[in-house]
Every structure is written in structure tokens, then in C-alpha cells.
RODO-2510 file (C-alpha; in nm, 4 decimals, decimal comma):
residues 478
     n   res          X          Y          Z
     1     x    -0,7449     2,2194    -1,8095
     2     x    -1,1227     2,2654    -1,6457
     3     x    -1,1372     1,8640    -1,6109
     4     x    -0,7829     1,8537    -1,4075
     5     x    -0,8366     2,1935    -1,2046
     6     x    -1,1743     2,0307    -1,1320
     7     x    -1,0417     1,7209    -1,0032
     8     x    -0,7966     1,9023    -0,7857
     9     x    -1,1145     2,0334    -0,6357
    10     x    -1,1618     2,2191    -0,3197
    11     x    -0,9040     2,0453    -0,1138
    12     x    -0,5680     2,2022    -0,2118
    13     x    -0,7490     2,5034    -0,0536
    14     x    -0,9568     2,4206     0,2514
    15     x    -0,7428     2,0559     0,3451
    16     x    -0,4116     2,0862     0,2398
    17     x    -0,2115     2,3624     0,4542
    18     x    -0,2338     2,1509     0,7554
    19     x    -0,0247     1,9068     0,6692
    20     x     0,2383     2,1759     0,4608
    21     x     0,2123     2,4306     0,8172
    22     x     0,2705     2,0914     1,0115
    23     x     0,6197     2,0903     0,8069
    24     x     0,7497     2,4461     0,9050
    25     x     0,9680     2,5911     0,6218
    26     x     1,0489     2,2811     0,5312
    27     x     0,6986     2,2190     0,3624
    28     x     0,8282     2,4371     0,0629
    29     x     1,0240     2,2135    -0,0945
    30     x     0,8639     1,9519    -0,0103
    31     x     0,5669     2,1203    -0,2431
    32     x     0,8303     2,1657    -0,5025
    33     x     0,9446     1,7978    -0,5487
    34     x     0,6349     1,6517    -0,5589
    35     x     0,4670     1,8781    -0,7742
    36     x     0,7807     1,9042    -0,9729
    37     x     0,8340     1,5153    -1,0085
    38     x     0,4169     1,4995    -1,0538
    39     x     0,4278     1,6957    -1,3527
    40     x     0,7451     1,5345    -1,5435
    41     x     0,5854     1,1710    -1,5333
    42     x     0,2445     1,3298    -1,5925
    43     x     0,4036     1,4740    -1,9173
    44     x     0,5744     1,1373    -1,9976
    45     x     0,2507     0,9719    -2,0073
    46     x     0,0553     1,2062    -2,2060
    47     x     0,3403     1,1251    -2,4489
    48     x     0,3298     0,7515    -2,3751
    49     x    -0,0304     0,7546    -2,5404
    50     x     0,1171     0,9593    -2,8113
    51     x     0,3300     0,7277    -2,8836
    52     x     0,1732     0,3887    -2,8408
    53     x    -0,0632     0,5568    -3,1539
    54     x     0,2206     0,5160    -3,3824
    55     x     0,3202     0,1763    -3,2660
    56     x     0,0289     0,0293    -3,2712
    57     x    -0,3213     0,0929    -3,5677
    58     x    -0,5704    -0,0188    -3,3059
    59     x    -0,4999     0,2221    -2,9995
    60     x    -0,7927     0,3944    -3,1118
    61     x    -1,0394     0,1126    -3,0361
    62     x    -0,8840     0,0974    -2,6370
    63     x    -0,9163     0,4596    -2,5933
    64     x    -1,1787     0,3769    -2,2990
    65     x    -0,9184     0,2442    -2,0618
    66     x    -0,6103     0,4164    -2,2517
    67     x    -0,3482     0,3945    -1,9456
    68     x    -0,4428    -0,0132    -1,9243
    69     x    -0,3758    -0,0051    -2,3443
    70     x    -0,0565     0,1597    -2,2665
    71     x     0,0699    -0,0523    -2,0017
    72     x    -0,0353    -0,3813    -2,2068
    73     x     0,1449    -0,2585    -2,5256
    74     x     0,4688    -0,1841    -2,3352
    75     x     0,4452    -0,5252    -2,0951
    76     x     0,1858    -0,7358    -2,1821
    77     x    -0,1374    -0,8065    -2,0539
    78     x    -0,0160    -0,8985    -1,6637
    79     x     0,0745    -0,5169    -1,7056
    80     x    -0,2877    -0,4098    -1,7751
    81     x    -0,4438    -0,5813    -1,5249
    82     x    -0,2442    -0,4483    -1,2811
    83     x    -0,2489    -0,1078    -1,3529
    84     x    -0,6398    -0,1685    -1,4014
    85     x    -0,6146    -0,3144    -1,0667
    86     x    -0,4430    -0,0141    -0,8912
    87     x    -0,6561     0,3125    -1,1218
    88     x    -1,0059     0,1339    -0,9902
    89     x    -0,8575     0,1253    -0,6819
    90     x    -0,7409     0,4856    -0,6145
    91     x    -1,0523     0,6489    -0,8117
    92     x    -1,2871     0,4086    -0,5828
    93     x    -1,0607     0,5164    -0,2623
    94     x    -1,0464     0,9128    -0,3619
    95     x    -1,4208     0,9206    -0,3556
    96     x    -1,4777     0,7841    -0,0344
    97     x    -1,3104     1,1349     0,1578
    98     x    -1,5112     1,4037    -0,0749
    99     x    -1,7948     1,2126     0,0992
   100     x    -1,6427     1,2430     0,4277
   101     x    -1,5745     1,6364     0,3726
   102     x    -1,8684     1,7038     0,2194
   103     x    -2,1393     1,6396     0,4668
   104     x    -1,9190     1,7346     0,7166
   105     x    -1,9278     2,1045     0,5407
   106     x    -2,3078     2,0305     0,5762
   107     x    -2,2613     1,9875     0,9034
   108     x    -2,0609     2,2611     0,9920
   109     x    -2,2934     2,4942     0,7798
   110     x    -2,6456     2,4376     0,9916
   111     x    -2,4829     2,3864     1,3285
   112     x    -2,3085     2,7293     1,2780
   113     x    -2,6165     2,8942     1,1271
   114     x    -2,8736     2,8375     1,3248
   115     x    -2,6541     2,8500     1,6726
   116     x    -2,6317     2,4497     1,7475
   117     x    -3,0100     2,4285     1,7367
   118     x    -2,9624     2,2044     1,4012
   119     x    -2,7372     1,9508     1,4715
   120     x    -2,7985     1,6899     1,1985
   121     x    -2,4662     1,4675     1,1932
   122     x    -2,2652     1,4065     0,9219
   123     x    -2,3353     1,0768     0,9067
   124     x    -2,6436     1,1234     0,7912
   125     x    -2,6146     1,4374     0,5556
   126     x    -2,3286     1,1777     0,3737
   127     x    -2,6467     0,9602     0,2686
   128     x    -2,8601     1,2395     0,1952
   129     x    -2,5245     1,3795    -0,0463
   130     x    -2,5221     1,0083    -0,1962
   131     x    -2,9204     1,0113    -0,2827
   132     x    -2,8359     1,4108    -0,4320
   133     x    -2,5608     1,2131    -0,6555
   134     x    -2,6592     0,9472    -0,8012
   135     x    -2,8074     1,1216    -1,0911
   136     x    -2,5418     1,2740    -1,1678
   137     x    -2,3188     1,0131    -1,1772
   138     x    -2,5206     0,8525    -1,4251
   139     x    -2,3901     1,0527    -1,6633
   140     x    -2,1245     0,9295    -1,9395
   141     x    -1,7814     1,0633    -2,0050
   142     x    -1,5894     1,3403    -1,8583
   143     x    -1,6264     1,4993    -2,2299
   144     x    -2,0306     1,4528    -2,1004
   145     x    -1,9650     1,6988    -1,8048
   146     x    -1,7701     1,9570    -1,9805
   147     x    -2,0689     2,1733    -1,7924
   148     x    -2,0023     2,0512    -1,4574
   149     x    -1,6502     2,0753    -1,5091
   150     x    -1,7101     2,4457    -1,5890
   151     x    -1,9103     2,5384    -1,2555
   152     x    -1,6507     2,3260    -1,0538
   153     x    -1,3484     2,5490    -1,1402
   154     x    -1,6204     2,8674    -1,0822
   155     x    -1,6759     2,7452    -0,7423
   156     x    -1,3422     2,5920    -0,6764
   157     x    -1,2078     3,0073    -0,7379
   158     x    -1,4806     3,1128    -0,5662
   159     x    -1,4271     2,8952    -0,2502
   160     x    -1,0651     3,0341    -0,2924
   161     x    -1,1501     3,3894    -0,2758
   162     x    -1,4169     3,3558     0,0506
   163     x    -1,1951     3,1389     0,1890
   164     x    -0,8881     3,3879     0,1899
   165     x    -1,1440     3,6556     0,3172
   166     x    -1,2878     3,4858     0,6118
   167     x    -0,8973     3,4112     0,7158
   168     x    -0,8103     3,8020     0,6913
   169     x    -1,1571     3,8961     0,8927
   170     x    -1,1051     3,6915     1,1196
   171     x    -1,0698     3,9105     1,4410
   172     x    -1,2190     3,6704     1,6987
   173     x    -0,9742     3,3586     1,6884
   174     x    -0,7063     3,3154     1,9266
   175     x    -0,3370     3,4563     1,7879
   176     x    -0,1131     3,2224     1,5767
   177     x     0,0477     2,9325     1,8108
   178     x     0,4188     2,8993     1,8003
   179     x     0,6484     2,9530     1,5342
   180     x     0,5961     2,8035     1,2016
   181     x     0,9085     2,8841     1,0372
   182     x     1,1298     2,7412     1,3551
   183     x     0,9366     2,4669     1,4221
   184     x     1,1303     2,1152     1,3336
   185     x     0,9078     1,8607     1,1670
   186     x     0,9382     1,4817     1,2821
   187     x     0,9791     1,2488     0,9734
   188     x     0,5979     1,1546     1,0638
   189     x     0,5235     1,5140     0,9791
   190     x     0,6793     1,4627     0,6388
   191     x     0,5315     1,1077     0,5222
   192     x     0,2005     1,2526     0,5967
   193     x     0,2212     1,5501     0,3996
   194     x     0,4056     1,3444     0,0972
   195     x     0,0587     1,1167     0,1327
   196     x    -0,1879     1,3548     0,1597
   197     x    -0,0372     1,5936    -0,1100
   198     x     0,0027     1,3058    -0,3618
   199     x    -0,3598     1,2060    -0,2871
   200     x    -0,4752     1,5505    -0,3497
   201     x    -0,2641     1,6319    -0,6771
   202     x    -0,2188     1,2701    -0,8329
   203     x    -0,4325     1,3391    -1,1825
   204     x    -0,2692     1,0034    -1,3452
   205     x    -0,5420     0,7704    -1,3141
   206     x    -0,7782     1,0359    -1,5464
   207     x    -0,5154     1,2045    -1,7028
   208     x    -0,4958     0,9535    -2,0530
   209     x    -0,9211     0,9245    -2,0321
   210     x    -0,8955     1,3542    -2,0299
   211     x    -0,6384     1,3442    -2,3101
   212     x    -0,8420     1,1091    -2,5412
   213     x    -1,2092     1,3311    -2,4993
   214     x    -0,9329     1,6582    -2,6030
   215     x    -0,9915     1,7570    -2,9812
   216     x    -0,5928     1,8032    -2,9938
   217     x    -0,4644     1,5397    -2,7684
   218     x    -0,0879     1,7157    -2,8026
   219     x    -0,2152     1,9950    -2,5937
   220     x    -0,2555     1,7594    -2,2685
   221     x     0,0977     1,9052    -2,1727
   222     x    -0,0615     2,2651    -2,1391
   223     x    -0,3284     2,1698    -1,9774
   224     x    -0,1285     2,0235    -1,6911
   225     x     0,0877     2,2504    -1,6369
   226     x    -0,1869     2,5105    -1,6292
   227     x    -0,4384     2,3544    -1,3954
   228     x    -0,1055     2,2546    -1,1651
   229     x    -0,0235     2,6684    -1,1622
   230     x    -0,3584     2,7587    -1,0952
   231     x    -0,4448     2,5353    -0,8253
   232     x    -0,0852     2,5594    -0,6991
   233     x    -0,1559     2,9470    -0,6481
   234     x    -0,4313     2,9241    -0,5027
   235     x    -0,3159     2,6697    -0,2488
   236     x    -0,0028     2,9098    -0,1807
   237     x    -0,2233     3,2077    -0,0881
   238     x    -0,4415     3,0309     0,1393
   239     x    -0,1217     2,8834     0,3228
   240     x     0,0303     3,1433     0,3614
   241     x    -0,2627     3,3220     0,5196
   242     x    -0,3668     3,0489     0,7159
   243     x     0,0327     3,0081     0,8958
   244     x     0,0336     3,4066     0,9511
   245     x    -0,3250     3,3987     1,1154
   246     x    -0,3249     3,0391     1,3135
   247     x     0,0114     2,9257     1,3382
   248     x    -0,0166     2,5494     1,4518
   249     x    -0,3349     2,6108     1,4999
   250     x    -0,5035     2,4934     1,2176
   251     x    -0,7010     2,1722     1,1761
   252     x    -0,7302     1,9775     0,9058
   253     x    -1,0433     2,0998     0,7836
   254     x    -0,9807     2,5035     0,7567
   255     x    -1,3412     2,5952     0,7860
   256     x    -1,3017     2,4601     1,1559
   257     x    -1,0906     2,7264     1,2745
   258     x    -1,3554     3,0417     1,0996
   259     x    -1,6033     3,1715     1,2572
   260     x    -1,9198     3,1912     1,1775
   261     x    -1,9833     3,4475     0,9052
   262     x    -2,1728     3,5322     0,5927
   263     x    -1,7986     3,4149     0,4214
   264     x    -1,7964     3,0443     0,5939
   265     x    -2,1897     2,9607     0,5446
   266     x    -2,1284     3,0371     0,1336
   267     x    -1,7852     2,8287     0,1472
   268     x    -1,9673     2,5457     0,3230
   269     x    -2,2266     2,5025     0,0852
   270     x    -1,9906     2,5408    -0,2543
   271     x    -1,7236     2,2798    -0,0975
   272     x    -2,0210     2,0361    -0,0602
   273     x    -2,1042     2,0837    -0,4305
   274     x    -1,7589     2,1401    -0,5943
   275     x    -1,7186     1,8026    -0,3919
   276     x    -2,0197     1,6123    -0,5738
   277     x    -1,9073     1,7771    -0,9144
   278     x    -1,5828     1,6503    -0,8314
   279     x    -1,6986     1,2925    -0,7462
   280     x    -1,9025     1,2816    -1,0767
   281     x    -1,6069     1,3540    -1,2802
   282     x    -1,3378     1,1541    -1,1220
   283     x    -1,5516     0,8334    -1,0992
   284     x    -1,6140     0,8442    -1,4536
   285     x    -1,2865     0,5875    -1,5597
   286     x    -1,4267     0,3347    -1,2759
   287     x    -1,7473     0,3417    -1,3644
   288     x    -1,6899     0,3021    -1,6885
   289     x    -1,4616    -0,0417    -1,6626
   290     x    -1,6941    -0,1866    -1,4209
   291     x    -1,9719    -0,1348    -1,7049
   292     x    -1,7130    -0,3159    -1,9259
   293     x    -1,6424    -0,6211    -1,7472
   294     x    -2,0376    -0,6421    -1,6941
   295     x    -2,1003    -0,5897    -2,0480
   296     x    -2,3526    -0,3174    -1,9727
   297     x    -2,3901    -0,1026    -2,3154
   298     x    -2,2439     0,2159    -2,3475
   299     x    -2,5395     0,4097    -2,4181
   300     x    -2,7602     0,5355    -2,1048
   301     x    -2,9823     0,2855    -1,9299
   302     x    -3,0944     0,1426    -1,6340
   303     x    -2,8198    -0,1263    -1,5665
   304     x    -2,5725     0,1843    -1,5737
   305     x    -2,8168     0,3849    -1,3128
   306     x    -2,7922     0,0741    -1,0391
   307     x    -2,4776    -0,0227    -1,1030
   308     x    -2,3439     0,3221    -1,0429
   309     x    -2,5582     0,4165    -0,7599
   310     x    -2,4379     0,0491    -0,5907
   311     x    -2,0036     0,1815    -0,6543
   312     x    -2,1672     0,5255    -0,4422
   313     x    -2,3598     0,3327    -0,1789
   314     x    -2,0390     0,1397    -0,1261
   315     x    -1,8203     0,4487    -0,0654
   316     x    -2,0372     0,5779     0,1601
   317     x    -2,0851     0,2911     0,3384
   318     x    -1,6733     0,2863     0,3334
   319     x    -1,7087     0,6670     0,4817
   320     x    -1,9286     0,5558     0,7698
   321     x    -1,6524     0,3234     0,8767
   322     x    -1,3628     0,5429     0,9143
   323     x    -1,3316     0,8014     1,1626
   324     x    -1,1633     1,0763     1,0139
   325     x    -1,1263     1,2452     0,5685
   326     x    -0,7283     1,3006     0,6144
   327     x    -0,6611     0,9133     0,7181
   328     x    -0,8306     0,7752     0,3612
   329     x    -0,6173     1,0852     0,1449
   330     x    -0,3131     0,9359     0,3773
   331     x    -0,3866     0,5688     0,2913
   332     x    -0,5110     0,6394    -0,0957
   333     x    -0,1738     0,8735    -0,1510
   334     x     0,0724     0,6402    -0,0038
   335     x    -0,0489     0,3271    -0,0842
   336     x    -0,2174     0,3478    -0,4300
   337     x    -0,0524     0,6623    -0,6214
   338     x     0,2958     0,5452    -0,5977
   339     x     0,3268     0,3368    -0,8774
   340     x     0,0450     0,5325    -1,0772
   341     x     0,2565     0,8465    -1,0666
   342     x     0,6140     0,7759    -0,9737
   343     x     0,7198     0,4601    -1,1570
   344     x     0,4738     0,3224    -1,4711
   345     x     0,5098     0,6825    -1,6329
   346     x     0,9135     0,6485    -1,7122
   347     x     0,9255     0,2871    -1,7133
   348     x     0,6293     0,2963    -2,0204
   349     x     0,8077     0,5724    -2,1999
   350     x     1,1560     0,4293    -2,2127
   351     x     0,9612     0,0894    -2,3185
   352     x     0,7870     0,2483    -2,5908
   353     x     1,0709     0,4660    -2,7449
   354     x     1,2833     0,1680    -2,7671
   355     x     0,9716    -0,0221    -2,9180
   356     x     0,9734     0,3019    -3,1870
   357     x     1,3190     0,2494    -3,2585
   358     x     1,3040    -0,1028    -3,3724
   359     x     1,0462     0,0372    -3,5817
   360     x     1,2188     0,2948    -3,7356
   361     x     1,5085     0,0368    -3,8059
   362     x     1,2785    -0,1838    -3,9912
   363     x     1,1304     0,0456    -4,1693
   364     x     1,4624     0,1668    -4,2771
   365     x     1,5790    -0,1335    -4,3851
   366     x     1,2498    -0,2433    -4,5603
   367     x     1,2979     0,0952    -4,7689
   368     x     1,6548     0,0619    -4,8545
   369     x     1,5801    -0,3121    -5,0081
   370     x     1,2859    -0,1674    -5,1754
   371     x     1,5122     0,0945    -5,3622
   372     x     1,2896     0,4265    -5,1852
   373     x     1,2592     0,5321    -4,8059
   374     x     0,9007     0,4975    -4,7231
   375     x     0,8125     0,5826    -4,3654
   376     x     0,5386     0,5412    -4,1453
   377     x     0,3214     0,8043    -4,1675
   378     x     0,3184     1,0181    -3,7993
   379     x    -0,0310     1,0845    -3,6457
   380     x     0,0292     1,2270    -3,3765
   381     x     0,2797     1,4874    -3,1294
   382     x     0,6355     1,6338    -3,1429
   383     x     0,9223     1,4472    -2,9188
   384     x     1,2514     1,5153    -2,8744
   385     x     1,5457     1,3790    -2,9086
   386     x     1,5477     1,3518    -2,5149
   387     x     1,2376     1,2559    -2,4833
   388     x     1,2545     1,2691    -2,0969
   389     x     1,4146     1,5804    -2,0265
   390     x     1,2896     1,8582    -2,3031
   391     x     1,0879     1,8972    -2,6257
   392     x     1,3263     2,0904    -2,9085
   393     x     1,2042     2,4070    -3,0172
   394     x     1,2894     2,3109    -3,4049
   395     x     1,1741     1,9104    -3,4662
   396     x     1,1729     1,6889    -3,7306
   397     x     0,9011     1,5345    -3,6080
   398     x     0,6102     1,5973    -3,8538
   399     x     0,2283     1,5544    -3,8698
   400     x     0,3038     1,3831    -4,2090
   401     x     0,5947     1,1686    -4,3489
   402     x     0,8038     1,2166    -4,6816
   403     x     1,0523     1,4400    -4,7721
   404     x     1,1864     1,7470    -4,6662
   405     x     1,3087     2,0605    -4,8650
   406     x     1,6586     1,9136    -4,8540
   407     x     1,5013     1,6112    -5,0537
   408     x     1,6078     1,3966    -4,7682
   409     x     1,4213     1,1747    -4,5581
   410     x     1,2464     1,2913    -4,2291
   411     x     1,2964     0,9421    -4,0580
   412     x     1,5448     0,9925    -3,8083
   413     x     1,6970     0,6899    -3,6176
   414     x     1,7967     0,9153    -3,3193
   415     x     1,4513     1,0836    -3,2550
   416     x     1,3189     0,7877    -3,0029
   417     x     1,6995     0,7328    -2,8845
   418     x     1,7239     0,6918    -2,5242
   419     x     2,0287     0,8427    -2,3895
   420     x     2,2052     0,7074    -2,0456
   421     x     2,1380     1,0244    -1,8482
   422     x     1,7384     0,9616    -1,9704
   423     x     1,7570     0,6059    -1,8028
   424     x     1,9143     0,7486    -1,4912
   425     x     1,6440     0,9969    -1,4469
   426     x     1,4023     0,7195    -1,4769
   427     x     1,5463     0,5185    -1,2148
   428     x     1,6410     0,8114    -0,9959
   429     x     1,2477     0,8875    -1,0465
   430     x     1,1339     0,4847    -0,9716
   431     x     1,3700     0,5007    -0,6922
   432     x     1,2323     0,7809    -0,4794
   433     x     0,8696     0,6680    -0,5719
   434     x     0,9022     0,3262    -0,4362
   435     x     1,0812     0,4177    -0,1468
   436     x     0,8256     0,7344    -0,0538
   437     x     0,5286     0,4761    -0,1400
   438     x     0,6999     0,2034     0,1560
   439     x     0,7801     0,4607     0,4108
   440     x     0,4442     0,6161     0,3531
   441     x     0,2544     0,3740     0,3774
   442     x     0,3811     0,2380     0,6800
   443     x     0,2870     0,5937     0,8246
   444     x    -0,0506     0,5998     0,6750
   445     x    -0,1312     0,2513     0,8455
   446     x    -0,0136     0,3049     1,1645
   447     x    -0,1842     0,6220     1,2115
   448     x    -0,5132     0,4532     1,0698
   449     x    -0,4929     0,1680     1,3347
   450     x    -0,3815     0,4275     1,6225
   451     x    -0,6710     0,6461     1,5671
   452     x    -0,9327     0,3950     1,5588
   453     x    -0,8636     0,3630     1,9178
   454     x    -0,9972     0,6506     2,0361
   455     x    -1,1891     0,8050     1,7191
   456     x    -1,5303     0,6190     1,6801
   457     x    -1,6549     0,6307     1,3070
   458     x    -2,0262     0,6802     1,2272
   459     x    -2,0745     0,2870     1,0975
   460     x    -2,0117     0,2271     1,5167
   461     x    -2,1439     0,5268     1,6860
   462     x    -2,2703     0,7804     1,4583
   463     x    -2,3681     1,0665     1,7379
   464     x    -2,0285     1,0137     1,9152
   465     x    -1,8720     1,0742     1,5800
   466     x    -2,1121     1,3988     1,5162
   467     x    -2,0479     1,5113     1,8690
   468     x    -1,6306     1,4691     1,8341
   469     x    -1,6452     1,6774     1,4984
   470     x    -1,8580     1,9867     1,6622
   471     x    -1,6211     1,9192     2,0024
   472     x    -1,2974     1,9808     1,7600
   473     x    -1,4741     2,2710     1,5954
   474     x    -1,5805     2,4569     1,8928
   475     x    -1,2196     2,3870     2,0382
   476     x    -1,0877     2,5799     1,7722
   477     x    -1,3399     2,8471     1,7116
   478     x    -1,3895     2,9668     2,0475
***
């Protein structure tokens, strides 16, 4: 649970109730669906590993790219590659905004501090953050940085807490601007917020690589749902705060519209490192594949320290080109997470549970000719006999095979059954994600090609770019 409430990081909190607020009321259930529809196909593919155990001996030995294994063992290998394709994709593309954020924080902090006398732009503290880094990310596994993960949630609660102070003592803002409840969102309101909050809760291209580092891999389910209720709370306060205090005035980055205070220098510095943390962890399922296709060993050396610190000088040179954090979390969530989150998960686990019934069938029939029922032995988990909706509270499904008190067998041809109303959830499920992904998408590019019109990035003019972020946070703050 660390790992995930780690990777949700800082930005539920200090990014994310912009684009909710920018929804009015509306943004409620708009939370609600995607979280809701996040965690069902987040649960189906913890159980999609589970499964492709059973079904296949030599799982085990793939457990470095496990989501790729998955994807080949339901649909071949054109499967894996493409689902390799799209995780290297979205880590690579996630990492390039903590960048962004983070030396803008640095930013903020020194030009706030010292009274605009230190005015180092962002677009240089993001190459001094990458140096800081690389070290870091030289580091193995997330089951490596079970430390860092540890002092990311402290700070991630920590930013939380300052960040919900600064927003009640704030006495020097202007009053809340119009009516967030009454306001009407455009449908560009929504696909921006369905972007950005899929960008900043999609755990699915780490989720299997956290499950397989977990001593008891069954307990992935927990975890989920716990680091989703923590963050989620946390992201509800400081909402709710935020809409009562500024109204529509708040900009994307929340630590633009606080002024300066004990509160905001602290929460500048911890988002900058929660951020790093962050990066190290999530970049750990890229890096790793890279080093695989390279044939670099596992163990630590120095092909792993260049070729990681070349992946981090390549996101930041990709966060020197692009003017603003919020348009890569649009572009990543829309374009990438889609598929990731909204239609593999189902369409793996129906795959797989009809796989596990031919193999129950065999097996069945193997045992009757040989006189005896002999099942497969079970390794791992406990599904039910809808294994899309619901877990049972009593199973049959046990650690071990054989025989029951009853002296009957526990195979049980219905257990991997897919019912009608399963498949209907699935496609209801694929549906909405492939139509959100298109719609979004569209959104996410047309707002990246509109603002690089009039919003220079640093790769182009780096102290116009400094100067429009302190413009935008003086606006606000003043």
C-alpha cells in the first residue's frame, strides 16, 4: 500500500482540485466513476496474474514484466508487445510532469523567500533536480526502495496537512470567485478532468511489478483499495477547502494561490522531494525493460548508471519543451491510460477464466479415465464464482487440492464460469474506456497545440517561461 500511495504522490493534493472545482458539483461523480471503474479493473488484474500462475508453470520466470506475461498468455505475443509498447510509454510520459512541478516548487520556494531577489527559473532548477536523481534512480526494484517508499507517504501526509493549513490561514487572498456549485461545466471542462485524474490515479502499469515484490501476492486487493481511500481523503479535504476559500480561483498548481508563509516554503520543498521519490519508484518497470532488451545484467553496474541517467536526461529534455505540467498529465491520461486501465484488465480476465475452464475440463476427464480425480494443485488466491463482480465469503477455492470432508472432489467446473451479465460488464467497461480515451484525447491535443501559441516553453525561451510562471503566481497571490 506505501508503493501505490507513493506513486499517487503529491498531486492528488496540490494539482488535482483544479480541474474537479473547474467541474462544479458535477466533479463528484465524476471522482466516483473513475475511481470506482479504476479500482474494479485494477482488482481484475491483480487476479489476472493470479490466475495466469495456475495456467501456466513458468509465470514465475516473467515476473519482471508480469502485465506483458499476462497479456502474451491470454493473446499471444502481438499482445505483449503492445502492452509493453503502451506501460514504457505512460511510465516514460508520467515522469516528464513531476519534473515540470518539481522545480517549479523550487522556484516558487526562493522567489517567495527571499522577496524576488532569487529568481533562478525553473528551467534550470529541473536540471539541477535531474543531476540530484540520478543516483537514486540507479537503484533496483521497487521492493529496493521499500525506504523511499516509506518517507514518500510521510511527506505525501505531511504536504497534506500544511497544505490544508496554509488554505485555512490564508487571510490575505482575494474572496472565492463565483459560485462553484452553480457553475455549468462545458464538456471541455469534463475531458480534462477525466485526463488529468486518470493520469494522476492510473497505478496499472506498476500495479502487477508491486504485486510480484509482495510476500502474499493475494493481498494486492487491500492494498489498492487502501492507498485509493487514503489518497482519495486526502484529495477530498484539500478540495473542499480550496472551492470554499478560492472559488474559481484556483490555478493549477495550488501553492500559486498561498502566500508566502512558514506553511508554503516547507510544502515547496517536500513536493520537490516526494516528487523525486516518486520518479525513482515509478520508473523502476521502464528502466528495468530497457536494461532487458540491452541485455545489461541485473545486478548494479555502470551500464545501468548511464543508461538510466540517459531515460532522465531525456525527460527533462521532454520538460524543457512543453510549456505547461497539466498539458503532459492531459496527454499521458487520455492518450496512454485508456487501454492500460479501462479495457486489457476485463478483456485478460474473461480470457484467462475461460483458458482455466478448459483446464479444469481436461483435467476432469483425464481423472475420470484414470479411475481417481486428480486435480491441479492451486498456488495461488480465492475467486469467485463471478469472478468480475464479487469474491464469496465461503470458497472452494483452496491453497491445496484433494478432497474435502465430504470425500468429494474440490474441482469445481463452475468456479472460472463466466456468466453473461460478467461479459456485459466487461464490454460496458471497454466501451466507456475507448470512447473516454477518443474524446479525450482529442481534448488533450487541441489544448496542447492551442497553448503553444502563446505559452513559450523553456527549450525556446527559458526566461520568458520563468517570467510567465512568477507573472501567474503574483496574479493570484496578490
Amino acid at each position: 500500500m506505501l508503493c501505490i500511495i507513493d506513486l499517487f504522490g503529491v498531486f492528488p493534493v496540490v494539482a488535482l482540485p483544479k480541474s474537479i472545482i473547474s467541474c462544479g458539483i458535477y466533479g463528484i461523480p465524476l471522482v466516483v466513476a473513475v475511481f470506482s471503474l479504476q479500482l474494479y479493473t485494477a482488482v481484475l488484474l491483480g487476479r489476472s496474474w493470479l490466475l495466469a500462475h495456475e495456467i501456466s508453470a513458468d509465470m514465475r520466470e516473467k515476473s519482471r514484466f508480469p502485465y506483458a506475461a499476462v497479456a502474451e498468455l491470454a493473446f499471444g505475443r502481438k499482445a505483449r508487445s503492445l502492452v509493453t509498447f503502451l506501460i514504457d510509454a505512460t511510465v516514460f510520459g508520467a515522469g516528464v510532469p513531476n519534473f515540470i512541478f518539481a522545480s517549479q516548487s523550487m522556484q516558487l520556494f526562493w522567489w517567495k523567500t527571499t522577496g524576488g531577489s532569487v529568481n533562478v527559473s525553473y528551467c534550470v532548477w529541473m536540471i539541477v533536480i535531474g543531476l540530484l536523481l540520478c543516483p537514486v534512480m540507479w537503484l533496483g526494484s521497487p521492493k529496493d526502495m521499500k525506504a523511499i517508499a516509506l518517507t514518500s507517504v510521510c511527506i505525501v501526509s505531511t504536504v497534506a496537512v500544511s497544505t490544508w493549513i496554509g488554505i485555512y490561514m490564508d487571510d490575505s487572498s482575494p474572496p472565492a470567485s463565483g459560485d462553484v456549485l452553480e457553475y455549468v461545466p462545458s464538456i471541455r471542462d469534463f475531458l480534462v478532468a477525466y485526463g488529468i485524474i486518470a493520469f494522476q490515479f492510473d497505478i496499472h502499469p506498476m500495479l502487477l511489478t508491486l504485486q510480484v515484490d509482495m510476500k502474499d501476492s493475494r493481498r494486492i486487493n487491500s492494498a489498492v483499495l487502501g492507498a485509493f481511500t487514503v489518497t482519495g481523503l486526502m484529495f477530498l479535504i484539500t478540495t473542499l477547502l480550496a472551492a470554499t476559500r478560492y472559488g474559481n480561483n484556483v490555478e493549477n498548481n495550488i501553492l500559486q494561490g498561498m502566500p508566502p508563509s512558514v506553511t508554503l516554503y516547507v510544502v515547496a520543498l517536500l513536493v520537490t522531494l516526494q516528487l523525486c521519490f516518486s520518479s525513482a519508484v515509478g520508473n523502476s518497470a521502464l528502466f528495468q525493460h530497457v536494461e532487458d532488451l540491452l541485455k545489461i545484467p541485473r545486478e548494479f553496474c555502470l551500464k545501468r548508471c548511464l543508461l538510466r541517467s540517459g531515460i532522465v536526461a531525456f525527460a527533462i529534455f521532454l520538460g524543457e519543451s512543453v510549456p505547461r505540467f497539466d498539458l503532459v498529465m492531459g496527454l499521458v491520461g487520455s492518450t496512454l491510460t485508456g487501454p492500460l486501465m479501462f479495457i486489457f484488465p476485463p478483456l485478460f480476465f474473461l480470457k484467462l477464466c475461460y483458458m482455466k475452464t478448459k483446464i479444469k475440463k481436461i483435467d476432469m476427464i483425464v481423472a475420470k479415465k484414470m479411475g481417481h480425480l486428480s486435480p491441479r494443485r492451486e498456488q495461488n488466491g480465492e475467486l469467485s464464482d463471478h469472478p468480475l463482480i464479487m469474491h464469496r465469503v465461503q470458497t472452494k477455492y483452496k491453497t491445496f487440492g484433494g478432497k474435502n470432508e465430504e470425500g468429494t472432489s474440490d474441482i469445481d467446473l463452475d468456479e472460472y464460469d463466466v456468466k453473461w451479465y460478467d461479459v456485459l460488464l466487461a464490454l460496458v467497461v471497454m466501451s466507456m474506456g475507448v470512447s473516454a480515451t477518443m474524446a479525450a484525447t482529442y481534448s488533450s491535443w487541441t489544448d496542447a497545440i492551442s497553448s503553444a501559441t502563446f505559452s513559450q516553453p523553456c527549450l525556446l525561451n527559458s526566461t520568458a517561461a520563468a517570467r510567465s510562471f512568477i507573472e501567474a503566481t503574483y496574479h493570484i497571490s496578490s
